[in-house]
Steps between C-alpha positions, in 0.01 A plus 500: 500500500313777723373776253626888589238568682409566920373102507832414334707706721296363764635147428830576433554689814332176647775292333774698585456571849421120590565388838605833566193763505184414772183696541380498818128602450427513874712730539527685155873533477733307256781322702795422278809218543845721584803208420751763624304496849311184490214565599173658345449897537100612492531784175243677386618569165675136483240380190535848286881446553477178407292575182779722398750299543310186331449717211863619455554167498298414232545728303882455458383126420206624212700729299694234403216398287451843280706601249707794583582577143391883423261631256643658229356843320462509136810725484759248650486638815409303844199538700553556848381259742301322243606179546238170587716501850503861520058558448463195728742687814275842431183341537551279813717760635243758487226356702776409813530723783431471903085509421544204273737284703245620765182386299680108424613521845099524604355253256778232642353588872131498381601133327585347798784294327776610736289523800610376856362576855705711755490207722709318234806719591677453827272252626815352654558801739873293623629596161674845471693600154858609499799540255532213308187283614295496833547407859280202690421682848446154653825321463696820314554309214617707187294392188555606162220753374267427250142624415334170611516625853292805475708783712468785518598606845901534444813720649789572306760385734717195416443164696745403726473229737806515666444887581525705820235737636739585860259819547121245440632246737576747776151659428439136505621405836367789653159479430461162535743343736437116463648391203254226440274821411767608275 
């Protein structure tokens, strides 16, 4: 249990963002996982984003634990927002915003805990993200996409093997006549 504080967010964000969130200190950028492209996108406010969404998270998870009954006044009537669940969403909830997500998003750099080298990503320069996973350039293989393979270079165009490209293969021919060249 990570106390409500910028160390706690710190690890929490760490938690939640696993296998998903890099730092790449040589370079100073975040670089985040995308499953609906797969491949990794370089994002400079990928760890403050993640911080907020880590804390949404756990904070639907940690109210659970307060009591959201209401304080009552001594003539009957209910206090509002006085509830354990109530104090304990004003507090945290007061001290989030961009600058904080910002601030946990620079302690998690300084850490080095989610630190990887540029030359990680796309050391395999035959591997090129698409829709739904990533082409081999060598033997234009489809493979599915996962974050193990470190892309980020990518197109948003669906891979087809079977397609045509009539207008390339005339440009093609024409600029280099022996098809062995081809």
């Amino acid at each position: 249990e990570e106390p409500w504080n910028e160390k706690g967010d710190a690890e929490r964000t760490k938690r939640w963002a696993a296998g998903g969130l890099r730092w790449l200190a040589d370079e100073q950028i975040w670089v985040r996982w995308a499953p609906d492209e797969h491949r990794w996108i370089k994002d400079q406010r990928a760890g403050a984003r993640a911080c907020q969404k880590a804390l949404e998270v756990a904070e639907h998870t940690e109210i659970l634990n307060y009591d959201d009954t209401p304080q009552v006044n001594k003539d009957g009537t209910i206090k509002p927002k006085s509830s354990q669940r109530d104090k304990f969403l004003h507090e945290i909830r007061n001290r989030w915003g961009i600058g904080q997500f910002e601030r946990v998003a620079k302690s998690i750099a300084l850490s080095g805990d989610l630190d990887s080298e540029s030359s990680e990503f796309d050391a395999d320069g035959m591997l090129l993200a698409v829709k739904g996973g990533a082409v081999d350039l060598r033997t234009m293989e489809f493979v599915p996409g996962r974050p193990e393979l470190k892309i980020t270079v990518g197109s948003d165009v669906v891979f087809d093997p079977e397609a045509k490209a009539p207008l390339f293969e005339k440009y093609l021919a024409t600029s280099m006549p022996d098809p062995e060249m081809r």
